[in-house]
C-alpha positions, 0 to 999 in steps of 0.5 A, spaced: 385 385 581 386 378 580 380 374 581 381 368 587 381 361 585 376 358 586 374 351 589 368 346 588 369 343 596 369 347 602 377 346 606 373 345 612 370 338 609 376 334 609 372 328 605 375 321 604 381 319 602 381 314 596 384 307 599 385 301 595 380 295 596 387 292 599 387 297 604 381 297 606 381 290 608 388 291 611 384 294 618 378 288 617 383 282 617 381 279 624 374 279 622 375 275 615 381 270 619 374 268 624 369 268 617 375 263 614 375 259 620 366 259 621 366 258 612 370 251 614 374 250 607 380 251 604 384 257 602 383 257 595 375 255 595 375 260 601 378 266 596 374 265 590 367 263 594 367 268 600 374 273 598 372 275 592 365 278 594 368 281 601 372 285 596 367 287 591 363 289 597 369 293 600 369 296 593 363 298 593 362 302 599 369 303 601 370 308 607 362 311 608 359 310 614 352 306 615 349 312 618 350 320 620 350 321 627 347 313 629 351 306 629 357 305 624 357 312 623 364 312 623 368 311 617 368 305 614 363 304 618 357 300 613 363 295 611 364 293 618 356 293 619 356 288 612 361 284 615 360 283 622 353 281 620 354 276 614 359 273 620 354 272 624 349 270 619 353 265 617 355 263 624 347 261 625 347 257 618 350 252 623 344 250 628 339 250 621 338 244 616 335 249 610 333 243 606 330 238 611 325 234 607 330 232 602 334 226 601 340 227 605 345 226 598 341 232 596 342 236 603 349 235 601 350 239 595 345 245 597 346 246 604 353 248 602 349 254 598 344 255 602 351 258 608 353 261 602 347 265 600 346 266 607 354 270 608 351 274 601 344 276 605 348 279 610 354 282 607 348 285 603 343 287 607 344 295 608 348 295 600 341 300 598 343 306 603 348 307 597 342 309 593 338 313 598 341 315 603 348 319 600 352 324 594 358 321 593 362 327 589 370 328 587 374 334 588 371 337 581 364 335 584 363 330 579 358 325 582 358 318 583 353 313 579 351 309 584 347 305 579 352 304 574 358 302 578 363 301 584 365 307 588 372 305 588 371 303 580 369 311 580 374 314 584 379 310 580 377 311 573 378 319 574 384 318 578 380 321 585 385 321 591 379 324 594 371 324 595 367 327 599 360 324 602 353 328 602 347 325 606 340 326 603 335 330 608 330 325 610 332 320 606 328 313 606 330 307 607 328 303 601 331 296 601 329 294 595 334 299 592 339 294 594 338 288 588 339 293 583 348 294 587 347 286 587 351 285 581 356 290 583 358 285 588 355 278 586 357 276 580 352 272 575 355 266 576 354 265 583 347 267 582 347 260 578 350 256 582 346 258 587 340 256 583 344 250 581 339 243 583 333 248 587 328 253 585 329 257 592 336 258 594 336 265 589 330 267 591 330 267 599 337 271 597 334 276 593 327 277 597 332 278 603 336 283 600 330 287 598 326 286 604 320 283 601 315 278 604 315 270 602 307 270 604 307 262 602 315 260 604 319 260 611 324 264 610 329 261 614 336 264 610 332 272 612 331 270 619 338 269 621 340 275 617 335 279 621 337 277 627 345 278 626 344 284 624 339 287 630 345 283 634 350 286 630 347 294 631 344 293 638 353 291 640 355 298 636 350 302 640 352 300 646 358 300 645 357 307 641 354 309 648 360 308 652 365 312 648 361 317 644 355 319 649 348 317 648 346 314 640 339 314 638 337 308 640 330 305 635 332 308 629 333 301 625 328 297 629 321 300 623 324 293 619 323 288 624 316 291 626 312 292 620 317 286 618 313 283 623 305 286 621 307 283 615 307 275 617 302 276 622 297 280 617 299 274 612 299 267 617 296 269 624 288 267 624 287 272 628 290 278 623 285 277 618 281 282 616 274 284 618 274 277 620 270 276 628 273 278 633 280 280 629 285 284 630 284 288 623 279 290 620 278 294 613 273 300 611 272 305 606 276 310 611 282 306 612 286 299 615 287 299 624 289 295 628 286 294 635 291 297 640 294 295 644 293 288 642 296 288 636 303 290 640 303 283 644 303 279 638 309 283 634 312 282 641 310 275 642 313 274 634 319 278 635 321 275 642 321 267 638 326 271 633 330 273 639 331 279 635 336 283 640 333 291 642 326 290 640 321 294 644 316 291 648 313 296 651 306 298 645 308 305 647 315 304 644 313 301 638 308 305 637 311 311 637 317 308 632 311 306 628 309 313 627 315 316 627 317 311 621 310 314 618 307 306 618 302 309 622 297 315 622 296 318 628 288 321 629 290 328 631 297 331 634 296 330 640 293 323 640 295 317 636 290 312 635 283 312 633 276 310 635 273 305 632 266 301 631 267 295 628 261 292 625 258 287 630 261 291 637 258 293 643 264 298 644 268 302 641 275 299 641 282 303 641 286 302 634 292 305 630 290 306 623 296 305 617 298 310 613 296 306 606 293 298 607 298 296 602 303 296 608 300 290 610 296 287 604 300 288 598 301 280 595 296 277 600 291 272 595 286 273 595 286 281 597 282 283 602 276 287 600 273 293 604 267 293 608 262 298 605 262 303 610 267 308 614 270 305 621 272 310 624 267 311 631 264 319 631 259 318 636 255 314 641 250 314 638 244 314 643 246 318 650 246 313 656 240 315 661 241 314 668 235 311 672 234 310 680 236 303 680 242 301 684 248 305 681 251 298 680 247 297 673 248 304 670 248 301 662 255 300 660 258 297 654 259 289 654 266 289 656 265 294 662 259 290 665 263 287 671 267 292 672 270 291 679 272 299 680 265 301 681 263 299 688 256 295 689 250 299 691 251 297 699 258 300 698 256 307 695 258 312 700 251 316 700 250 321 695 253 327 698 249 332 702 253 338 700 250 344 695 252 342 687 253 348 682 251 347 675 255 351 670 250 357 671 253 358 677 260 357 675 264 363 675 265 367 669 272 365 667 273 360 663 274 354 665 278 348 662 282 342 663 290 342 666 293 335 665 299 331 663 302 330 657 303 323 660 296 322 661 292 317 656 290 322 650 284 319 649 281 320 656 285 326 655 279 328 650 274 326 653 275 329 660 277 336 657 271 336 652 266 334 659 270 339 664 269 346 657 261 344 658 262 348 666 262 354 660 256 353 657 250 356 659 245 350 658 245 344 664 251 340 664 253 334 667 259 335 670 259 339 677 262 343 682 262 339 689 266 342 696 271 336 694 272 338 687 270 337 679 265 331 679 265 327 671 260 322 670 262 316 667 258 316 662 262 322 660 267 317 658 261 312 655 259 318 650 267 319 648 268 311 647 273 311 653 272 305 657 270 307 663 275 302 667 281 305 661 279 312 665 279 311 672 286 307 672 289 312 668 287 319 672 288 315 678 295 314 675 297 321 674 293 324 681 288 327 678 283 325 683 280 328 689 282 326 696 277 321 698 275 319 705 272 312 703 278 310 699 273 308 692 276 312 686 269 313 683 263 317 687 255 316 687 252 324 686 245 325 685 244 329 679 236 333 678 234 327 682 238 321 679 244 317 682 250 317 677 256 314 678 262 318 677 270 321 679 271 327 682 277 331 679 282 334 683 279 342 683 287 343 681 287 340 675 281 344 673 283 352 671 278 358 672 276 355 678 277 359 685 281 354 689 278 357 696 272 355 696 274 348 696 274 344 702 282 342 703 282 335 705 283 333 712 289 330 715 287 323 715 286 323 708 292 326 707 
């Protein structure tokens, strides 16, 4: 029997055809009309100044998408995401002066390099997702050099009338990749130029395109090309969202944010590190962040970008983050991190970077790192309740005028009602039920307070008619803030129904008043439900 001819590709992939650069400019010919008119010259500079690049850059992505299954994800979608944002990059050049401090012949002969560089910038700006992020293969499986020349020059030269694309798994976005298909697209010459009477223009263009930081200059040529194509990506979405279904919104946003971590750690007082009262801070265990403090400065910093679909909210961004693995999360059900900074009263609630160098490659002098580890493990003595008035039960500094506990004069009188300690608990074992969206620090601290109903030593935590009574001091020992516990239980209804409208209680505990929450009991398995008082009607 006569073997089947096989094939290298599969019938059911159909691949791309291979198109010459004329063709695939003929369906962008509006967009390059309104480039000309925004360029502002004459046909023949216009053709050998910005056609000529337009061409080489369309040679060397040709047909791909810019994602697999979110903005520009069609076919020739990263040429329209590179010309639509140097459009409107260079539609921005015309509010900037770039050289103002010099004399204004000098303007005059940069300034017309500077909307240059800044077209380049933008045409360029996602060029590195042809090294990270695709295979390109012909019909005989032969794959495409990215490094080495054009995709068009490839298919070409081996006479490919197809070619097929394969996605990398979990592939990184590397923009630094992108200098090295630079020189496919900007000749030599134009880079000198660029460079011609200036020591700047090039190395702004080249700092954009590899998205590295300039921690001493303000890249202005950078900004405008960040702010095009957050502009140019948050129109496709939409638009996306309209014809297509729901896209996955924020997968482009990590840039811009830890774009914005960069300049805050390099520029902002407040970001150096270990400094007083700083926002970073640098031990033997890592580099945090106090969160969410940290979030309303990047939000701060991005809005003065006008950055179009940036996150306000510090769950979203932290969530982008974690995502982007930029930062670490403490344990799997709890994103950030205690810490105890030298010279706090409190543990503070941060969010720790995956490596520093995130945040201090390239700033001079580097930071060096305290001698000792951060992270907060303990309190480090049990805070004793005393007979005074409840109102003074030692808290932490920041806690001292906490206006949710009540002044001893409005303290309803300790209740009167028999209290079980966990001696007397039933034997089932008895654990925490609470939602997914309640603060997962004070998650910890709660369920870690309710296990100790199952031991058989004295525990704090008691057994009231109303329900679970916690004292704050549960919180304390935990590192949680007791007004951080008391908001975000009363946010998700934990709370027992209580007569007086206080969310916090006064019991008295082997003779001491203490100052505490009571749990809803149905929040709290194990327990036996009927032995507790339902709340009355007007309560309800």
């Amino acid at each position: 029997m006569t073997p089947r001819p096989t094939t290298s590709y599969r019938a059911s992939d159909p691949g791309f055809a291979a198109l010459s650069v004329d063709e695939l400019l003929a369906g962008e010919a509006d967009l390059i009309a309104r480039i000309k008119l925004c360029y502002g010259t004459d046909r023949d500079s216009f053709e050998r100044e910005v056609l000529t690049l337009v061409r080489h850059y369309a040679a060397c992505v040709h047909l791909l998408p810019a994602t697999a299954d979110n903005y520009f994800s069609t076919p020739g979608g990263l040429l329209r995401l590179g010309l639509e944002t140097a459009f409107f990059s260079l539609q921005g050049t015309d509010a900037h002066i770039f050289s103002g401090r010099m004399s204004i012949s000098a303007r005059r002969q940069l300034e017309p390099r500077w909307r240059h560089a800044t077209f380049i910038a933008g045409l360029c700006c996602e060029l590195h997702r042809l090294m990270s992020h695709v295979i390109i293969t012909d019909v005989a499986g032969a794959v495409w050099p990215a490094f080495l020349q054009p995709l068009a020059d490839w298919l070409a030269a081996r006479g490919s009338e197809r070619y097929f694309l394969r996605w990398l798994p979990q592939g990184v976005e590397t923009r630094g990749l992108g200098l090295f298909a630079l020189p496919h697209v900007v000749p030599p010459a134009v880079l000198a130029d660029l460079a011609e009477g200036n020591t700047v223009i090039v190395p702004h263009l080249l700092a954009s395109v590899g998205g590295i930081p300039l921690y001493r200059d303000h890249n202005i040529l950078d900004e405008l090309v960040r702010r095009s194509l957050a502009l140019v990506i948050d129109r496709n979405l939409a638009a996306s969202a309209d014809r297509y279904g729901s896209p996955q919104y924020g997968s482009h946003l990590e840039r811009y944010l830890v774009d914005a971590l960069r300049r805050l750690a390099a520029d902002n007082s407040a970001w150096i590190p270990n400094g007083d009262k700083s926002r970073l801070w640098y031990g033997q265990d890592g580099l945090f962040l106090v969160w969410p403090g940290s979030a309303e400065d990047i939000r701060l910093l991005l809005e003065a970008d006008q950055l179009a679909g940036i996150p306000k909210a510090p769950e979203t961004m932290l969530e982008l983050l974690l995502a982007a693995g930029v930062f670490e999360a403490a344990a799997p059900n709890r994103p950030t991190w205690s810490l105890q900074p030298p010279g706090t009263k409190a543990p503070l609630e941060a969010v720790k970077l995956s490596t520093p160098a995130i945040l201090l490659t390239g700033i001079d002098p580097p930071p060096v790192a305290l001698p000792q580890t951060l992270e907060f493990k303990s309190w480090p003595a049990p805070v004793q309740a005393t007979t005074a008035a409840p109102d003074s039960l030692p808290l932490p500094a920041s806690e001292a005028q906490l206006p949710l506990i009540p002044p001893s004069a409005d303290i309803p009188p300790p209740a009167s009602t028999p209290t079980e300690p966990a001696s007397a608990c039933p034997s089932v074992r008895v654990s925490l039920l609470a939602p997914m969206r309640l603060n997962p620090m004070v998650r910890d601290a709660l369920a870690a307070a309710v296990l100790t109903l199952n031991e058989d030593g004295e525990s704090s935590v008691y057994i009231l008619d109303e329900g679970v009574f916690v004292p704050l001091e549960a919180f304390v020992h935990h590192g949680v803030q007791p007004s951080l516990a008391i908001r975000a239980l009363a946010e998700t209804n934990l709370l027992a129904k209580s007569g007086h409208g206080l969310p916090t209680r006064s019991h008295e505990l082997n003779g001491v008043v203490t100052v505490g929450i009571v749990l809803d009991p149905c929040c709290v398995s194990g327990l036996d439900l009927a032995r507790f008082a339902p709340p009355s009607a007007e309560e309800n």
